[in-house]
LUMZAVO-271774 format. One record per atom (N, C-alpha, C): residue number from 1; chain; atom name; z, y, x. Coordinates in nm, 3 decimals. Example, Ala and Ser with C-alpha at 12.3 -4.5 7.8 and 13.67 -1.06 7.14 Angstrom:
<pts>
PT   nr  kette  atom       c3       c2       c1
PT    1      A     N    0.780   -0.569    1.319
PT    1      A    CA    0.780   -0.450    1.230
PT    1      A     C    0.780   -0.330    1.320
PT    2      A     N    0.708   -0.225    1.285
PT    2      A    CA    0.714   -0.106    1.367
PT    2      A     C    0.787    0.003    1.290
</pts>
This chain:
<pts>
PT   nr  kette  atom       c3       c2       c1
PT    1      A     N   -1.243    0.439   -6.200
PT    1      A    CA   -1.274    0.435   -6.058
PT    1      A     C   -1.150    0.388   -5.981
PT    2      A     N   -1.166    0.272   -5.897
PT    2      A    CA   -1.080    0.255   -5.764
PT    2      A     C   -1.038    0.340   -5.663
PT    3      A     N   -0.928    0.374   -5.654
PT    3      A    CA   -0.876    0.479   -5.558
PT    3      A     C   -0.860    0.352   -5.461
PT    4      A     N   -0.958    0.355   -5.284
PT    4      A    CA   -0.952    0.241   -5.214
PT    4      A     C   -0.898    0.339   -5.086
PT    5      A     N   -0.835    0.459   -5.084
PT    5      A    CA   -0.755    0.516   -4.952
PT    5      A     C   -0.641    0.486   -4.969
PT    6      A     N   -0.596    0.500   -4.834
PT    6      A    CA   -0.423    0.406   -4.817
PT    6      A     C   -0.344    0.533   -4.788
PT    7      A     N   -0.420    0.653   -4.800
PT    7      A    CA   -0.312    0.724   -4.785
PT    7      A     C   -0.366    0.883   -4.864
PT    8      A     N   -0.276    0.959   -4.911
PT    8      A    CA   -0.324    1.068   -5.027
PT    8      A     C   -0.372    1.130   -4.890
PT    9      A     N   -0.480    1.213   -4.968
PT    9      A    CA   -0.547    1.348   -4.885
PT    9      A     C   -0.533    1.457   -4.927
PT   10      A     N   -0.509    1.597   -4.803
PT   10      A    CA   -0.430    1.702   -4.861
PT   10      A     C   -0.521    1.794   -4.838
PT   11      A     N   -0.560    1.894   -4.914
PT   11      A    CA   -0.662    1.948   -4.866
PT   11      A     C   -0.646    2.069   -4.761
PT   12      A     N   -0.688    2.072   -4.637
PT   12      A    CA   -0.735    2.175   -4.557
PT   12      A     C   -0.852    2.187   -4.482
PT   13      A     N   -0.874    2.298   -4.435
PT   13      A    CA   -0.970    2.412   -4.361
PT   13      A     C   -0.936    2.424   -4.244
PT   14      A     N   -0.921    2.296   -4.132
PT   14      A    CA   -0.927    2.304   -4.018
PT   14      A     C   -1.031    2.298   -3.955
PT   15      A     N   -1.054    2.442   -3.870
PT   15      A    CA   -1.195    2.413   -3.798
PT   15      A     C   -1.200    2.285   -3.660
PT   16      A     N   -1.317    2.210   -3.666
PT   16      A    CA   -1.361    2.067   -3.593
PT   16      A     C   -1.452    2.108   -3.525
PT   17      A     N   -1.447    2.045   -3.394
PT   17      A    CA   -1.585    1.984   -3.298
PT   17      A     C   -1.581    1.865   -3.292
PT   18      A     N   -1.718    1.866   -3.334
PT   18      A    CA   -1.786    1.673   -3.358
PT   18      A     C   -1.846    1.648   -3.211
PT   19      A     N   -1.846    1.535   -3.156
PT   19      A    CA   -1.901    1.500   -3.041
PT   19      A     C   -1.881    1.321   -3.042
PT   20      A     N   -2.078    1.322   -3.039
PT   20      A    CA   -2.113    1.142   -3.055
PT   20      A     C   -2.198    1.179   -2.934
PT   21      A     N   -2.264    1.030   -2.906
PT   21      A    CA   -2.330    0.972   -2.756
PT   21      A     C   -2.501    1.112   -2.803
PT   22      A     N   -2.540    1.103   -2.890
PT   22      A    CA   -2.677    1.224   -2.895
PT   22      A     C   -2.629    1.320   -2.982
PT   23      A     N   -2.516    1.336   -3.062
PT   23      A    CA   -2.507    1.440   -3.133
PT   23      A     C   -2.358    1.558   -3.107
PT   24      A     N   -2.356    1.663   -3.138
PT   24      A    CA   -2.206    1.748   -3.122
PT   24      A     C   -2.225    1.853   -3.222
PT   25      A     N   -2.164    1.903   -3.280
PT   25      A    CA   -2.167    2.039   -3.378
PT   25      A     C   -1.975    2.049   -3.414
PT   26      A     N   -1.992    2.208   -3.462
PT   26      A    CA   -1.907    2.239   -3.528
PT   26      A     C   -1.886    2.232   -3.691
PT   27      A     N   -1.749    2.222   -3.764
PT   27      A    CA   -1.713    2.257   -3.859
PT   27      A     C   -1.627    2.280   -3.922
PT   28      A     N   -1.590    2.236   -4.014
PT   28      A    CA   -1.431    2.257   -4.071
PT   28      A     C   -1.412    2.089   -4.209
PT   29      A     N   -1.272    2.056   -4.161
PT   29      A    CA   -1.204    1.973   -4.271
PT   29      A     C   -1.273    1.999   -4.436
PT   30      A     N   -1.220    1.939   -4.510
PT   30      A    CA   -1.253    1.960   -4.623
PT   30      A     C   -1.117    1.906   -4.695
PT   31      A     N   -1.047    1.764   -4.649
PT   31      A    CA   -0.932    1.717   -4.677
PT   31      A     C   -0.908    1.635   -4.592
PT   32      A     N   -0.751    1.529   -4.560
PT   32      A    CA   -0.753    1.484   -4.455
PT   32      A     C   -0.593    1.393   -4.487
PT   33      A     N   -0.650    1.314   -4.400
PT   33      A    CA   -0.519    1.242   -4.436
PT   33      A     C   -0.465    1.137   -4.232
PT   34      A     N   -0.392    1.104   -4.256
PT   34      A    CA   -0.352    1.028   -4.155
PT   34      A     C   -0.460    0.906   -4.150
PT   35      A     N   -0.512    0.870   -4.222
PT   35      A    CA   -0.650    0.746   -4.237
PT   35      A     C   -0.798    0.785   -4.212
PT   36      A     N   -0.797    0.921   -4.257
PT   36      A    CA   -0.905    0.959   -4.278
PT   36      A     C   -0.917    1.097   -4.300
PT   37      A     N   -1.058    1.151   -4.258
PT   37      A    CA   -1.065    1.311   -4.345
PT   37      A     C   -1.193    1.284   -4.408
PT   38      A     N   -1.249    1.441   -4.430
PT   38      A    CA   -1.382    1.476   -4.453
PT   38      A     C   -1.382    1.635   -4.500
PT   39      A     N   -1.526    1.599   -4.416
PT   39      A    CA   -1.538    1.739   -4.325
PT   39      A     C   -1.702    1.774   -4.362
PT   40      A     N   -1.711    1.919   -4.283
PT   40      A    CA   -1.853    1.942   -4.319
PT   40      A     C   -1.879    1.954   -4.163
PT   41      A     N   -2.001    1.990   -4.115
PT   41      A    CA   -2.019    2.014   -3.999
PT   41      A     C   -2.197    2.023   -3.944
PT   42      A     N   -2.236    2.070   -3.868
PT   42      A    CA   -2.389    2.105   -3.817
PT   42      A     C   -2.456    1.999   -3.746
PT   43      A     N   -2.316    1.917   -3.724
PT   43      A    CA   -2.348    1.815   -3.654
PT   43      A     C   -2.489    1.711   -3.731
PT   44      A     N   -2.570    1.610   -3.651
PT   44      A    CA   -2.640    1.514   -3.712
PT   44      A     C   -2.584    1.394   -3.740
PT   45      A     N   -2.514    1.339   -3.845
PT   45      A    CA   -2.455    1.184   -3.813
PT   45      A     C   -2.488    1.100   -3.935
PT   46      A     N   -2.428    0.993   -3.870
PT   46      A    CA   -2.510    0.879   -3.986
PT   46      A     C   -2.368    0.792   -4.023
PT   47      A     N   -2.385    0.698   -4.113
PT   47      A    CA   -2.313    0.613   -4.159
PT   47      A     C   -2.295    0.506   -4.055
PT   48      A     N   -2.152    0.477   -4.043
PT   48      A    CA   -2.123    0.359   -3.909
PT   48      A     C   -2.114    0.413   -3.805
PT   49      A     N   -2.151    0.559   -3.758
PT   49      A    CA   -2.131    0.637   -3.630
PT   49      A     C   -2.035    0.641   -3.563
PT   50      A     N   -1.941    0.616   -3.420
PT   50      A    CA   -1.810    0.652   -3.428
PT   50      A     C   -1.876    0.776   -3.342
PT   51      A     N   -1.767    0.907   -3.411
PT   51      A    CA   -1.796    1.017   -3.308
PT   51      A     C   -1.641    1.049   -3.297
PT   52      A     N   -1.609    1.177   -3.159
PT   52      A    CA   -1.498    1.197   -3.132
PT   52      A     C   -1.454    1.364   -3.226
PT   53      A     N   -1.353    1.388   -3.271
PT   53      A    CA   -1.340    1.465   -3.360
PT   53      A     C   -1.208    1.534   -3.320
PT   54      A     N   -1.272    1.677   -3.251
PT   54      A    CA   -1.115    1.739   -3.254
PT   54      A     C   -1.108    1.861   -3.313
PT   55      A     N   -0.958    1.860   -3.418
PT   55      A    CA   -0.910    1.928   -3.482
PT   55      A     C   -0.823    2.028   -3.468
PT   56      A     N   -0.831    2.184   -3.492
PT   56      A    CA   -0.756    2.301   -3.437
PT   56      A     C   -0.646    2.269   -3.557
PT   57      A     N   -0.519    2.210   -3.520
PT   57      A    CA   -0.451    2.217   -3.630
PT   57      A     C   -0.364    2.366   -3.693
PT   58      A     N   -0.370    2.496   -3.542
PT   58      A    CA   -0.366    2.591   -3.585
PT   58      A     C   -0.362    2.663   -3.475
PT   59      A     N   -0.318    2.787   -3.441
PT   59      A    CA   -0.441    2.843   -3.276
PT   59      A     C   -0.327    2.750   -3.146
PT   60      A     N   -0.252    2.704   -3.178
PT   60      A    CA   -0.167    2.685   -3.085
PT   60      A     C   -0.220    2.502   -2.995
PT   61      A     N   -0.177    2.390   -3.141
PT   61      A    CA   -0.222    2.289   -3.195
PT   61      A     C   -0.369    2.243   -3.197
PT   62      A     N   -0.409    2.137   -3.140
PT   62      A    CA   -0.566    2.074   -3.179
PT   62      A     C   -0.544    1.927   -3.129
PT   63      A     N   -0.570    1.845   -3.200
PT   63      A    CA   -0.574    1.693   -3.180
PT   63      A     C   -0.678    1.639   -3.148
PT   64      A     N   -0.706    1.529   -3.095
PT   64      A    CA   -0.838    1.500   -3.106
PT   64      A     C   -0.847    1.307   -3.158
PT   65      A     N   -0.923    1.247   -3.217
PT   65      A    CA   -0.952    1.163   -3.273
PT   65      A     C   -1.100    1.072   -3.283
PT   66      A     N   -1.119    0.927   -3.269
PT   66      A    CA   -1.201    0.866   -3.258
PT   66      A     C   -1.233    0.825   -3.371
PT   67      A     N   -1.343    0.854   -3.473
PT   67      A    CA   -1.346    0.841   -3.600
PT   67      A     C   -1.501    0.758   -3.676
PT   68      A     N   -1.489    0.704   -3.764
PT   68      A    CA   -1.648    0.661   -3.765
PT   68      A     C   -1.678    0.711   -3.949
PT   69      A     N   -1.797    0.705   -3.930
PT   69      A    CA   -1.865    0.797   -4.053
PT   69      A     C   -1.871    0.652   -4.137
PT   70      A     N   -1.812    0.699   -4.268
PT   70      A    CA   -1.813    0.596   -4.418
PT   70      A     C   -1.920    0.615   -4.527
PT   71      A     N   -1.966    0.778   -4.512
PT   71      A    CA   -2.007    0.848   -4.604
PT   71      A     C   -2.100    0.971   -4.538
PT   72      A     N   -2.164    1.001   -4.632
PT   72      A    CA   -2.239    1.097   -4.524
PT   72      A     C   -2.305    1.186   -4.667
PT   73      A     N   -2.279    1.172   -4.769
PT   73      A    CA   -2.321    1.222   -4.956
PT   73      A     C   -2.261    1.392   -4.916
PT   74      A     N   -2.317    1.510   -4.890
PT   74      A    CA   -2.283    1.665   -4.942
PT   74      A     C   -2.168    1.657   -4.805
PT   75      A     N   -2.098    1.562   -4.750
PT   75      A    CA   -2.009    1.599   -4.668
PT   75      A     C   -1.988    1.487   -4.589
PT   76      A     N   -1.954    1.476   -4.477
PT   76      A    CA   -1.879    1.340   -4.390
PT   76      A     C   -1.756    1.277   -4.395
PT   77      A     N   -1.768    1.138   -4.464
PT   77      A    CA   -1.656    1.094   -4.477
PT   77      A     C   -1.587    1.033   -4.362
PT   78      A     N   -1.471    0.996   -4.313
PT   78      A    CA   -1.485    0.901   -4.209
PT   78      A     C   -1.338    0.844   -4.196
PT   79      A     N   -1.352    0.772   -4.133
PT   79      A    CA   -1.255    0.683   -4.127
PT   79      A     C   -1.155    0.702   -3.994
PT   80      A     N   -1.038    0.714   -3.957
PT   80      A    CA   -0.982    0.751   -3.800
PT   80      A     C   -0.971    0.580   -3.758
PT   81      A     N   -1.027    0.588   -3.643
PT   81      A    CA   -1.014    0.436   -3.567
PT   81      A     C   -0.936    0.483   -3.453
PT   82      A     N   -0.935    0.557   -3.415
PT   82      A    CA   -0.843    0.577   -3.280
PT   82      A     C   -0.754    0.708   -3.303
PT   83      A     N   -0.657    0.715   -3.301
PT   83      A    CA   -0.567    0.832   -3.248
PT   83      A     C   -0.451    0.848   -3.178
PT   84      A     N   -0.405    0.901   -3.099
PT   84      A    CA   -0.275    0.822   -2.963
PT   84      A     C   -0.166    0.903   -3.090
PT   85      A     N   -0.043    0.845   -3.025
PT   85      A    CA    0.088    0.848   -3.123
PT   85      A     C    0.152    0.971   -3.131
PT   86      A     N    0.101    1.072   -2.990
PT   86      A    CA    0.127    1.180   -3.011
PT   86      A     C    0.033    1.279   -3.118
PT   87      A     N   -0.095    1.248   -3.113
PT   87      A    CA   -0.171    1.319   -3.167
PT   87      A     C   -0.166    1.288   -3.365
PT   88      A     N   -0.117    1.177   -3.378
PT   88      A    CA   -0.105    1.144   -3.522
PT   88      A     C    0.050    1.174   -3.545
PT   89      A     N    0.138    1.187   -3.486
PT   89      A    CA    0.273    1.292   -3.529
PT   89      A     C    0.191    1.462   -3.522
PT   90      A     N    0.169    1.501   -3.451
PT   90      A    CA    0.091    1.635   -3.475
PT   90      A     C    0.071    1.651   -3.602
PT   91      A     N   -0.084    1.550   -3.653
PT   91      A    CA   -0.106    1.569   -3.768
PT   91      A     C   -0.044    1.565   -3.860
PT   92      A     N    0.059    1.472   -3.888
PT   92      A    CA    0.120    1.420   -3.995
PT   92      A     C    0.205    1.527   -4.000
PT   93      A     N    0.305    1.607   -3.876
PT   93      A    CA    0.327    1.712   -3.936
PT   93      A     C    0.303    1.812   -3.996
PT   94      A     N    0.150    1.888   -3.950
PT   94      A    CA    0.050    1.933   -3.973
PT   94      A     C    0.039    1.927   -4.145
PT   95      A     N   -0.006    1.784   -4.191
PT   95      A    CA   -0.023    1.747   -4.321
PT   95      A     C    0.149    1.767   -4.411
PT   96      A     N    0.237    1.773   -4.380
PT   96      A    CA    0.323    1.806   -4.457
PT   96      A     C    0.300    1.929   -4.454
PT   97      A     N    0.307    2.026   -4.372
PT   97      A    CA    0.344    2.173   -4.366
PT   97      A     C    0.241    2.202   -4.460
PT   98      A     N    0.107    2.136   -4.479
PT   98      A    CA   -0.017    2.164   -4.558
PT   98      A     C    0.040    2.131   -4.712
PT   99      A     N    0.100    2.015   -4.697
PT   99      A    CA    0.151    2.011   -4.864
PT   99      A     C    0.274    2.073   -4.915
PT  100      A     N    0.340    2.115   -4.848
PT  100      A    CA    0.456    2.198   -4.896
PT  100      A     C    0.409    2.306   -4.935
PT  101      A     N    0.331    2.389   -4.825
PT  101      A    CA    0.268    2.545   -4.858
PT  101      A     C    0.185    2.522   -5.000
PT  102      A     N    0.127    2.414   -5.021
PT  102      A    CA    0.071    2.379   -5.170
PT  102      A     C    0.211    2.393   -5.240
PT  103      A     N    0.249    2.298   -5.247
PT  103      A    CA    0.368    2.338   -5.354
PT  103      A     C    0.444    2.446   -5.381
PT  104      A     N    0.510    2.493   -5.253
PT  104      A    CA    0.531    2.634   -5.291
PT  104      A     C    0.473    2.774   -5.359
PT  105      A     N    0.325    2.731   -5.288
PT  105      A    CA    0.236    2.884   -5.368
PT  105      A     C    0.203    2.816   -5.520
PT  106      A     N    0.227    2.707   -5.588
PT  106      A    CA    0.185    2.642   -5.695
PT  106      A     C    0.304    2.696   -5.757
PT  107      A     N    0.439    2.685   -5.687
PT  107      A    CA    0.561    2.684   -5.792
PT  107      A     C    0.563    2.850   -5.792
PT  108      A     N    0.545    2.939   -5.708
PT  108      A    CA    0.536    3.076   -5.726
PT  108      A     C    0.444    3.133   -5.816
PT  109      A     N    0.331    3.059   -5.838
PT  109      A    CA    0.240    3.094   -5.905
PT  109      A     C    0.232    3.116   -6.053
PT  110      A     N    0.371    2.973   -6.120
PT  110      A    CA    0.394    2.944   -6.236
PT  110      A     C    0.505    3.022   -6.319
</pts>
């Protein structure tokens, strides 16, 4: 199989509100990357959708993002088409602090 993401995905459990032109629901991440996440959610969406997607990156922290659906198989894939420069430093810090705490509870674990 072709690995076709440009950037690794780390996995977290950030809870999301989805909001498109007829649809909105809640949910949570599944994994996520600066390109892209995927997520679950109550929301209704389809493939090619762009909906707006904001993320509690923790109670303090929440970003928000213009994103369009790739995938829609057991979970929503999607793609980020819009995010301002502040809100993708957020994340990206966000996504380290997510992969370090992996590594650390991995290396404690061993």
């Amino acid at each position: 199989m072709i690995e076709r993401r440009r950037e690794k995905r780390t996995q977290v459990r950030w809870p999301i509100r989805v909001a498109g032109i007829s649809t909105s629901g809640e949910g949570r991440t599944i994994d996520a990357s600066l390109c892209g996440l995927l997520f679950e959610t109550d929301a209704d969406l389809e493939t090619d959708q762009l909906v707006t997607v904001r993320i509690a990156l923790d109670t303090n922290t929440s970003i928000e993002c213009a994103v369009q659906i790739v995938r829609t198989v057991n979970a929503y894939a999607a793609e980020i088409r819009y995010i301002s420069a502040a809100d993708r430093q957020r994340l990206s810090f966000a996504l380290m602090m997510a992969n370090e705490a992996a590594v650390s509870s991995g290396m404690s674990s061993g």
